[in-house]
N, C-alpha and C positions, 0 to 999 in steps of 0.2 A: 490275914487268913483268906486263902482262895477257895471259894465255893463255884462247883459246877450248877448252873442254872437257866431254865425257860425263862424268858419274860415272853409273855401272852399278851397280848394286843387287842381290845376289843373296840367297835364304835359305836355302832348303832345304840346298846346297852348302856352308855356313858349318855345317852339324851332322855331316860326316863325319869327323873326327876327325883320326887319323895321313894319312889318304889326301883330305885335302881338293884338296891342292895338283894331284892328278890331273884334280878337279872344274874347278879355277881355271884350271890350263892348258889343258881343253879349250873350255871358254868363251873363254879369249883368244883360241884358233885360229879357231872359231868368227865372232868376232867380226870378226877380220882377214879371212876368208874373205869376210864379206857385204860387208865394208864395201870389197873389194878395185877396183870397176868405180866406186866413186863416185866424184863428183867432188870430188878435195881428199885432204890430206896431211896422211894418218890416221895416229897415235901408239899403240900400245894396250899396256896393262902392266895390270897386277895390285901389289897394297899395301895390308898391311893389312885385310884382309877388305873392298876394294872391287877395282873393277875399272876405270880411268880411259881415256879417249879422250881426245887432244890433238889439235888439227887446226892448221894452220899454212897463216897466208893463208885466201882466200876458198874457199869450200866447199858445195858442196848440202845443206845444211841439213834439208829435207821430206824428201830422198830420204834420206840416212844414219838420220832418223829412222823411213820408213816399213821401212826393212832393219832397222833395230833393234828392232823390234815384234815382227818373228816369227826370233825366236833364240831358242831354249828354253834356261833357267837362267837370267835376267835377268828380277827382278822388277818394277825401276825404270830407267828411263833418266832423267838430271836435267840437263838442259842448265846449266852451271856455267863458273864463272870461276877458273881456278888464278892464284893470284900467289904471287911472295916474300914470305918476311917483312920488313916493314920498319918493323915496330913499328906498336902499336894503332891510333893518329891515322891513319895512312898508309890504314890498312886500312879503319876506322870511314870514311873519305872515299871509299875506291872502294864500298865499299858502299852507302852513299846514291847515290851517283851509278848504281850499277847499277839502283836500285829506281826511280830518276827516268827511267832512259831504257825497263826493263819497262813500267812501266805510267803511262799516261800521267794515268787519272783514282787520287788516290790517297786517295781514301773511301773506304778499307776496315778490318778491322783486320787486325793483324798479331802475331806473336809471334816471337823470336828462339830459336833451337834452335841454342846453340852443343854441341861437341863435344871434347876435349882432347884426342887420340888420345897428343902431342905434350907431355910431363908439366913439361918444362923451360921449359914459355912463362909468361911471368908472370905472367898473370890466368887464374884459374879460370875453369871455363864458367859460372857462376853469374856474377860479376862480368864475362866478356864481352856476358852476354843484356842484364845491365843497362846496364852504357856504352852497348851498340848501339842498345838501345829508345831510348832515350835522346836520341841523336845523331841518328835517324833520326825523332823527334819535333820535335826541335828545325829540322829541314830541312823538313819537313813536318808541318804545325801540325794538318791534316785528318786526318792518322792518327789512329788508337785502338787501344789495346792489348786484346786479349783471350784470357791463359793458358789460357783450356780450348778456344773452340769459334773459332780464328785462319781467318777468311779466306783467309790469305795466312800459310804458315810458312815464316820464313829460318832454312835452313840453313847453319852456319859449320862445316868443322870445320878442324881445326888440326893439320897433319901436319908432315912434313918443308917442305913447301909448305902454301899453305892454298886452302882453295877453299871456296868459297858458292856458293849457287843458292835458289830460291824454287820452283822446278816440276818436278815428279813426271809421268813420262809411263807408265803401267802396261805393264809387259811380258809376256811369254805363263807366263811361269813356267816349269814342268818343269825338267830336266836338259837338259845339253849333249850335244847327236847326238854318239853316237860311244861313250861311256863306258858304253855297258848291251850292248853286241853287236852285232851284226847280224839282221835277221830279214826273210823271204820274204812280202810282199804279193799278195794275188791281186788284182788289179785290171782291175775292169771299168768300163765307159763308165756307172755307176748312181750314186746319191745317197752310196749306203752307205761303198766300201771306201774314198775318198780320206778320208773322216772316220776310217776306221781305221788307216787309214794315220800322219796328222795326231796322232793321237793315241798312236798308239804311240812314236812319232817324240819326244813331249813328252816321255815317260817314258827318253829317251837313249839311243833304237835308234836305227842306221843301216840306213836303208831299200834292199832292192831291190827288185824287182816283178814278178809275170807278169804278161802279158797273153793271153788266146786268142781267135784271130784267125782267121775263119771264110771265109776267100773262096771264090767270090763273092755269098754268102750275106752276109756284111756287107762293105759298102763300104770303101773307103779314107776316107772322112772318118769311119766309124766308129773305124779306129785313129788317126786326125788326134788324134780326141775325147779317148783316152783318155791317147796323150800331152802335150796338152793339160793336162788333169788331174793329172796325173804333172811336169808345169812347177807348177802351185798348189803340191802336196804341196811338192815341194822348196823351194822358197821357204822352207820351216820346217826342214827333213830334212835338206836340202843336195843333192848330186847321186845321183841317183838311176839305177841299170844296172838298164833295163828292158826282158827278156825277151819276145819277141812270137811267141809261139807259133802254129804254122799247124794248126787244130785242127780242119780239114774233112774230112779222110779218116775222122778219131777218129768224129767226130761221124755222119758219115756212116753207118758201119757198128754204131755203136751203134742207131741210126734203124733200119737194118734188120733188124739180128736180136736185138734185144732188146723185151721189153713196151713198147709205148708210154706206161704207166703209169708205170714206174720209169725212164724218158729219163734226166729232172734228174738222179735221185740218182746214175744210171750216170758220167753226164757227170760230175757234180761230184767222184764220187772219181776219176778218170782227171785230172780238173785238179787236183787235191790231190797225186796219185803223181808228176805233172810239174812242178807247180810245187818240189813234195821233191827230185825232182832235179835240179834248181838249186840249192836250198838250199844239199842236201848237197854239192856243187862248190865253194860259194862260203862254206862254212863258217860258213852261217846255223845261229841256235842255234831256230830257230821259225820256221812258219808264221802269216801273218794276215789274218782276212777279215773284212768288212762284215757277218759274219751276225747275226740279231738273234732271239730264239726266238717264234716263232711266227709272224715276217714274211709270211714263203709258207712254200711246202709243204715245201720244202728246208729248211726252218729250225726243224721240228718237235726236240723234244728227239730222238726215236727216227732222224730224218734226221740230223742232227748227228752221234749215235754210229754210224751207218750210215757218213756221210763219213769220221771220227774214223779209222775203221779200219785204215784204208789208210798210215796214218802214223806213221810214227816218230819224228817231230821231234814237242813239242808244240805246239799251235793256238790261236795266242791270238784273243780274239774279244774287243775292249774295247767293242763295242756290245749285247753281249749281251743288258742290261736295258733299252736306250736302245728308247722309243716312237717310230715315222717322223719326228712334229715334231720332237723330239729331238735329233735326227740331220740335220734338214733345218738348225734352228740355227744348228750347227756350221759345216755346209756354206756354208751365207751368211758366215758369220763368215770363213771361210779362203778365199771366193771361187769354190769350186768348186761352190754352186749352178744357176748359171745353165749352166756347160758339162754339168755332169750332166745335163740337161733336156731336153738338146738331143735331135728324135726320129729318133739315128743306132741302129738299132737292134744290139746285140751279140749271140756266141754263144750265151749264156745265156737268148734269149727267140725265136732261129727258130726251135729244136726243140719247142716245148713243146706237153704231151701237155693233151687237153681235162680231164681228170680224173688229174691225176697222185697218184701214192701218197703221202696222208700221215703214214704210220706205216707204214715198212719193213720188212720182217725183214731180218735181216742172211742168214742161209741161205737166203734166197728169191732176194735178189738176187746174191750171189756164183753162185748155180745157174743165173742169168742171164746171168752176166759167161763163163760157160762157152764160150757159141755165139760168145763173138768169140776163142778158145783159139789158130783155125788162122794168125787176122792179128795181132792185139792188139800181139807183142811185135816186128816188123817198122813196126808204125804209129806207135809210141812211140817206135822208132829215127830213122825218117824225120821225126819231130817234135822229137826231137831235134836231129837235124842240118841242120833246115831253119830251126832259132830264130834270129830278129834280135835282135840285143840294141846297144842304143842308151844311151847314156848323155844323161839328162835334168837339165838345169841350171834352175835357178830365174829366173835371167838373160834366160834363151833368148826 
């Protein structure tokens, strides 16, 4: 009996020791999660140091495999064929037949890569590569074998069940969302934070996110954008509770009685102190932004530890070293260039001063942060309690 099926490749997950199985069972969830809206009657287990997909009856094919691209811990996706055993001949026969109906021109070479998982079968994997090369010469006369540099490698291996396949589709790598914590995105409608987002995301954070949201100073298709954005990320991350901060009052009186030099920096620790208090609600173990050193003026080493302050959770910044193209890359890669680009303009670029400060003191500006003493902690409240928060699916 022929079963249509994924074998799932994973590596980094396969070096954690006693707590692997933490890794494997987050990957299955994972996996059952993306593949839950597709079309078709999806199997999914773990065996072995693989991770297997059966599908049963006709199935969207493109779509389970464009969902299985961005699942982090899955190095390989190998569209594969599980059968019973029923002895070599039987097997040596579906497998020519599967390589006759893959490829239709078969001038290439090829190499066999069996596998024994399975120690009680009765021909070694040395003695299966040969029969197979073999059998599959003799069906096809245009083959050619070639052990080091193969066009084309079949994989056999030999389990409880067996399964072959010939094609390798690369997957995102990282770790499975979920199994590294929780952590706080600041995200805005820019290039930057959905790549940091993406990226921390790889390393098996589960993502939430702010947003601040300045009306009527930025539009509603300006928050369109960022939720928008926030649908990309997830697609890798999974669902996403994204906070939407109304941050005009803030902003406002920062405008008024503070230097107009120090705006940014003012603003960007007051989104740092709010987007912490989320965190801290939602028992994030970290903040994370798009900053990159030296970008703008905000992202001087001495802005950084000006922002830093305010915080008590730590602040991861995985772009840190990353150059704009860099970063733009990435953004093409996960799709979220072209919404970045779009020119809905966010909070972080109405206010901005003609000549803002690039190297803050931290005592200059706390002695700033004073003249807003009489509102500050009423404006933080009403921002607070005026937050939308919206849960963002990849789906959507």
């Amino acid at each position: 009996m022929l079963t249509s099926a994924f074998v799932i490749k994973y590596a980094e997950i396969g070096i954690k020791g006693k707590n692997r199985y933490v890794f494997e069972d987050a990957l299955v969830r994972r996996i059952k999660e993306t593949l839950e809206n597709v079309d078709g009657e999806f199997q999914v287990y773990k065996e072995q140091g693989r991770v297997f997909i059966t599908v049963d009856g006709d199935y969207d094919y493109d779509e389970a495999i464009n969902r299985l691209t961005k699942v982090f811990g899955i190095t390989g996706i190998c569209p594969a064929v599980i059968t019973e055993d029923e002895g070599f001949d039987k097997l040596a026969e579906q497998i020519v037949k599967y390589i006759d109906e893959e490829f239709e021109d078969k001038n290439f070479t090829f190499k066999v890569k069996a596998r024994r998982a399975r120690k009680d079968y009765p021909i070694d994997s040395m003695e299966i590569n040969a029969s197979l090369g073999e059998k599959l010469l003799d069906a096809f006369p245009e083959l050619k074998v070639d052990v080091h540099n193969p066009e084309v490698m079949i994989h056999v291996e030999i389990r409880e069940s067996i399964n072959f396949y010939c094609k390798e589709i690369e997957g995102p790598m990282g770790m499975p969302v979920g199994t590294a914590g929780k952590a706080m995105l600041l995200l805005s409608g820019g290039i930057d934070s959905p790549v940091a987002g993406y990226m921390i995301a790889k390393r098996g954070v589960q993502l939430e996110a702010t947003y601040f949201h300045a009306p009527p100073y930025t539009s509603e298709r300006a928050k369109q954008k960022v939720v928008d954005l926030a649908k990309y990320v997830a697609k890798y991350a999974g669902p996403i509770k994204l906070h939407i901060v109304n941050f005009t009052d803030i902003q406002l009186a920062i405008y008024e009685k503070c230097p107009h030099e120090e705006l940014t920096i003012i603003m960007r620790r007051y989104m740092m102190m709010i987007a912490e208090h989320f965190a801290l609600q939602d028992d994030c173990l970290g903040l994370i932004t798009g900053e990159s050193i030296g970008q703008v003026a905000s992202q001087t080493m001495q802005s950084l530890l000006t922002t830093n302050e305010v915080c008590t959770l730590p602040v991861y910044r995985p772009l840190i070293g990353f150059d704009k193209q860099e970063i733009i890359r990435v953004s093409e890669k996960i799709d979220t260039y072209e919404t970045s680009i779009q020119p809905y303009e966010d909070c972080c670029t109405i206010f901005v001063a003609k000549h803002p400060v690039t190297k803050p003191k931290l005592d200059r500006i706390k002695k700033s942060e004073k003249r807003l003493e009489d509102d500050i902690d009423r404006l933080l409240e009403e921002a607070y309690n005026s937050t939308e928060v919206i849960i963002v699916n990849g789906d959507d």
